[in-house]
C-alpha positions in Angstrom: 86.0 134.3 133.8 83.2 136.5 134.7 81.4 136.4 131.2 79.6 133.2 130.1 81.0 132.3 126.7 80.0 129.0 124.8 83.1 127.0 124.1 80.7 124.5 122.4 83.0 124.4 118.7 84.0 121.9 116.1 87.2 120.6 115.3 88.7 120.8 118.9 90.3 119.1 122.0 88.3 118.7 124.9 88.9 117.3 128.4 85.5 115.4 129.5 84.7 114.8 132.9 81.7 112.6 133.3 80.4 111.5 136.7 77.2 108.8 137.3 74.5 109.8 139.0 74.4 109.9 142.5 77.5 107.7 142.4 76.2 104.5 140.9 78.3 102.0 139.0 79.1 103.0 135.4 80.2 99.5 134.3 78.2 96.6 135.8 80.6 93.9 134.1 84.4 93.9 132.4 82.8 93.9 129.2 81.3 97.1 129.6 84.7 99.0 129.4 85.5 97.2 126.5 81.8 98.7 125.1 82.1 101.8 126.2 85.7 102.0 124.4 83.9 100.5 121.0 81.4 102.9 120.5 84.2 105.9 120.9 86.4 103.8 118.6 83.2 103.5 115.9 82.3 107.2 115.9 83.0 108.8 113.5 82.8 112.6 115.0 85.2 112.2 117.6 88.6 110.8 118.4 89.9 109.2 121.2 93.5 110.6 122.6 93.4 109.5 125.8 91.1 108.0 128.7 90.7 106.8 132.5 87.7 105.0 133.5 86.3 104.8 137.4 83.6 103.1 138.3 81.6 106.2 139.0 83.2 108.2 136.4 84.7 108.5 132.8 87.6 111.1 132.0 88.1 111.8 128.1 90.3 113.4 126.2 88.9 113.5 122.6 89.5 115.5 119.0 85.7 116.4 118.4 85.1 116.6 114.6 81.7 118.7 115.5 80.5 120.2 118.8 80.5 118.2 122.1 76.7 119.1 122.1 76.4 117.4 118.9 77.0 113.6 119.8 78.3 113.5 123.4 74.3 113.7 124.7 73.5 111.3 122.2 76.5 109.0 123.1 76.0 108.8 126.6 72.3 107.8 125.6 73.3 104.8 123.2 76.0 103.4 125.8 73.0 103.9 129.1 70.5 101.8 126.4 73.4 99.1 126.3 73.6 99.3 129.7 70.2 98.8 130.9 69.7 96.1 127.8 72.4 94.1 129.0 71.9 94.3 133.1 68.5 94.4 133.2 68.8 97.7 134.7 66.3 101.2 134.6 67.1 105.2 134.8 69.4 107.1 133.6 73.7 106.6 134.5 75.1 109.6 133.7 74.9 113.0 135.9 73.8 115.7 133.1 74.3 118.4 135.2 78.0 118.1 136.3 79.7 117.1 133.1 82.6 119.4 132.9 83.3 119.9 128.7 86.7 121.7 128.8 88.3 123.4 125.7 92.4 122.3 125.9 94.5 124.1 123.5 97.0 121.7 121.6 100.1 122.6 123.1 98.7 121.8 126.5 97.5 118.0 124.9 101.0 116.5 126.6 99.7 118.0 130.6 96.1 117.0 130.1 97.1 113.5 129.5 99.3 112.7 132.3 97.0 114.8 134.7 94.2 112.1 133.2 96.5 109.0 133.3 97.5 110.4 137.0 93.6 110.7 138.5 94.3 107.0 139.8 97.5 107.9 141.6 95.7 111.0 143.7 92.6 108.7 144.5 95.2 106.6 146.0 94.1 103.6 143.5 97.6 103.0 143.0 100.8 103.9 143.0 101.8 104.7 139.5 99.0 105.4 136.4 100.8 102.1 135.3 99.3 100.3 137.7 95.8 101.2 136.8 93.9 98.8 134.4 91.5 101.1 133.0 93.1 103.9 131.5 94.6 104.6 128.2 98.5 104.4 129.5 98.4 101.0 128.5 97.8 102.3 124.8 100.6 104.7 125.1 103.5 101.3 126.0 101.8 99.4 123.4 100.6 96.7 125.8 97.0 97.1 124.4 94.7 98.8 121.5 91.5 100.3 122.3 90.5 102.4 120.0 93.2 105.2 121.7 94.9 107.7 118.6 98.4 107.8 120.3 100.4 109.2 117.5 99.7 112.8 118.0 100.5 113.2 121.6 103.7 110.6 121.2 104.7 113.1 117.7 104.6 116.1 120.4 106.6 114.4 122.8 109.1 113.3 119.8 109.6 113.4 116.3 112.1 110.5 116.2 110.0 107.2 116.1 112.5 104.9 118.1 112.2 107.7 121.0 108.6 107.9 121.5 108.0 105.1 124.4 111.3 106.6 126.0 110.0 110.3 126.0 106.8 108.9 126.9 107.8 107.1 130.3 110.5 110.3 131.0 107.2 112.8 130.4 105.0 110.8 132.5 107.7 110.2 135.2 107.5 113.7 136.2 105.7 114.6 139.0 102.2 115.9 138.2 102.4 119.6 138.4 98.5 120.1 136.7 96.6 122.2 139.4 93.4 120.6 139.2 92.0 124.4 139.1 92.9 124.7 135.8 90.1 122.2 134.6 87.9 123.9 137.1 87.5 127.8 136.5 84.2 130.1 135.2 81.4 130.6 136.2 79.4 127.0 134.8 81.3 124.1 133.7 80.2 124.1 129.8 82.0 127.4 129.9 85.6 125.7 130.6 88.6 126.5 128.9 92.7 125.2 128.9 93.7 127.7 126.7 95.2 131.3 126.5 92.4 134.1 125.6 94.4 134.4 122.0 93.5 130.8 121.2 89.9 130.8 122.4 88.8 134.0 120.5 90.6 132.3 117.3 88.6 129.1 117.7 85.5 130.8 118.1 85.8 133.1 114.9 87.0 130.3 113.1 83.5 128.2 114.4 81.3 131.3 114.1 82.4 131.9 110.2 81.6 128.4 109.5 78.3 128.7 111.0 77.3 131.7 108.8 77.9 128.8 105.7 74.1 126.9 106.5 71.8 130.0 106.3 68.6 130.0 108.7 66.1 129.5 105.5 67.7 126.5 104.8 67.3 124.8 108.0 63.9 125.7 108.4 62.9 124.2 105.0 64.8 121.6 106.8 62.8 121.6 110.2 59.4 121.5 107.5 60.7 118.2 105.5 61.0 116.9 108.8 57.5 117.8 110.5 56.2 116.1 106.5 58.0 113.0 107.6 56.6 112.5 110.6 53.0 113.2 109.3 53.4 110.6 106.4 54.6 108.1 108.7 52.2 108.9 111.3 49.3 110.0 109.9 48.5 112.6 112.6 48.4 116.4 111.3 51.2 119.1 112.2 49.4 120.6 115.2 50.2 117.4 116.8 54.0 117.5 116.1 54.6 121.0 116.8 52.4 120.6 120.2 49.9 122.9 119.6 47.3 119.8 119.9 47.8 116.6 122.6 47.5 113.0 120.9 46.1 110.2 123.3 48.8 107.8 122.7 51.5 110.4 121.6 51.5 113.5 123.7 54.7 114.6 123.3 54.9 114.1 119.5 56.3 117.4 119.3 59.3 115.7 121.2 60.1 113.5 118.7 60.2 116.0 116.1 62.7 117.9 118.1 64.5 114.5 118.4 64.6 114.0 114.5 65.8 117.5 113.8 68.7 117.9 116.0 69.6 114.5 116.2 69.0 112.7 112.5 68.7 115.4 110.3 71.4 117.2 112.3 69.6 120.4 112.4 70.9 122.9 115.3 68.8 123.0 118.9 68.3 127.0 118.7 65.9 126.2 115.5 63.7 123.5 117.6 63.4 126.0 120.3 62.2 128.4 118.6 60.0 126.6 116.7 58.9 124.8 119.7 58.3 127.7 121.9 60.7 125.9 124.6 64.2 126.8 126.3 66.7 125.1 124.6 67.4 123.4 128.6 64.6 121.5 128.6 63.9 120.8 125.5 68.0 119.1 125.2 66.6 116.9 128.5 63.6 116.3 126.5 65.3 114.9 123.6 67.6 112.9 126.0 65.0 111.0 127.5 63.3 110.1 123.8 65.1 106.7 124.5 63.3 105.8 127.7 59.6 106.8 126.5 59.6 105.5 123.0 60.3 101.7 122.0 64.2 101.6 119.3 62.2 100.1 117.0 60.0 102.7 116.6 62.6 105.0 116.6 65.1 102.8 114.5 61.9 103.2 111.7 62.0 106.8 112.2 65.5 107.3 111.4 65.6 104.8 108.7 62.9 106.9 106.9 64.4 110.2 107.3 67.9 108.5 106.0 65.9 106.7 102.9 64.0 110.0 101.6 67.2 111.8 102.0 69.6 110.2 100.1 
């Protein structure tokens, strides 16, 4: 691929490679798998087909309801507040820059599992995936539940119920032959596709007609209800949230406001860009980092304002 194209869309499969930062340990205790695993289970815009957990890295294969963009940031930020709640712990886990988001068509669902259940194998972990604790083979032999939507890879490999485990253990018995290439290719890695060109420029139309459904008017009355929000709660006039004006003890007010938008009132990032006068790359690291520079609470009261004057 020589032509950037965002594969960000709703209502499709994605292979999710997330590495720490600089290597550090993802899970400082047993229970934090078992987390982690909890809060995919709990969301509601995402489902969980498959998984292998490293120490310095997570590998997903999810059903996203709505974009990546939409709650994967957001994700990542709730599980790093558990984190640092619960280990005493400071920064930030996850390495932004190198998460590879990868579009998988559904009839390649089957080879994107066994390349994820076989990760162990070629890190020389183990011998077989079934030796490997942390990965979502366990789900498929029914050995354990964790949140893991087997049915619709298991349905692919049979339709006959009393053949599923067999067909599963013959499928996963075969040699990987996934070319790690395949998860690898373009030109940036949000730009990463498992799919024939057919199916791609399907999945896009499909996503762009759906986008034409919210018009731009309405989400900037939407962006407006929201900047009113903040300056009943707050007290502090516009110019402060839209960072025309610097508060002492709130500087980066019009952060905040970004925050709300995009991530309560589920407004798109392009709008608060625009608005803001910011590229939508630093203002998305911006909003990320809302967790470490603001107190929950304050946050929590935020969000529970927006949610009550919206109802």
């Amino acid at each position: 691929m020589t032509k950037k194209i965002s594969l960000d869309l709703a209502q499709q499969h994605y292979y999710l490679h997330i590495p720490s930062a600089q290597q550090q340990a993802l899970f400082h205790c047993v229970f934090a798998y078992d987390a982690l695993l909890k809060t995919l289970e709990q969301h509601e815009d995402v489902e969980l087909y498959g998984y292998c957990l490293f120490p310095d890295s997570l590998h997903l294969l999810v059903l996203s309801h709505k974009t990546p963009s939409h709650w994967l940031d957001a994700w990542l930020m709730n599980f790093n507040q558990w984190h640092q709640d619960t280990s005493n712990s400071t920064g930030y886990l996850f390495d932004d820059e190198n998460i590879q988001q990868v579009l998988i068509q559904p009839k390649n669902l089957c080879k994107t599992l066994r390349h994820i259940h076989y990760l162990p194998v070629q890190n020389k972990l183990c011998s077989t995936p079934e030796q490997f604790l942390y990965s979502s083979y366990h789900d498929y032999i029914g050995d354990q539940q964790t949140g893991v939507n087997t049915a619709v890879i298991l349905n692919q490999l049979s339709p006959h119920y009393g053949q599923r485990l067999r067909r599963f253990h013959d499928y996963m018995a075969i040699a990987n032959q996934e070319n790690k290439e395949i998860f690898q290719q373009g030109d940036h890695d949000y730009y990463l596709a498992y799919a024939d060109a057919h199916f791609i420029t399907q999945a896009r139309a499909s996503y762009q007609q759906a986008l034409h459904e919210t018009p731009e008017s309405e989400l900037l009355d939407r962006w407006q209800i929201c900047i009113s929000k903040l300056v009943e709660l707050s007290k502090l006039e516009p110019e402060y949230w839209l960072g025309q004006q610097r508060h002492h003890s709130l500087p980066d007010a019009h952060f905040i406001l970004a925050w709300l938008f995009t991530e309560i009132a589920q407004g798109p990032l392009y709008i608060a860009a625009k608005q803001l006068g910011i590229d939508e790359a630093t203002l998305k690291l911006k909003i990320n980092s809302i967790h470490l520079h603001h107190p929950a609470k304050y946050l929590r009261y935020i969000e529970q304002s927006w949610k009550s004057a919206t109802v």
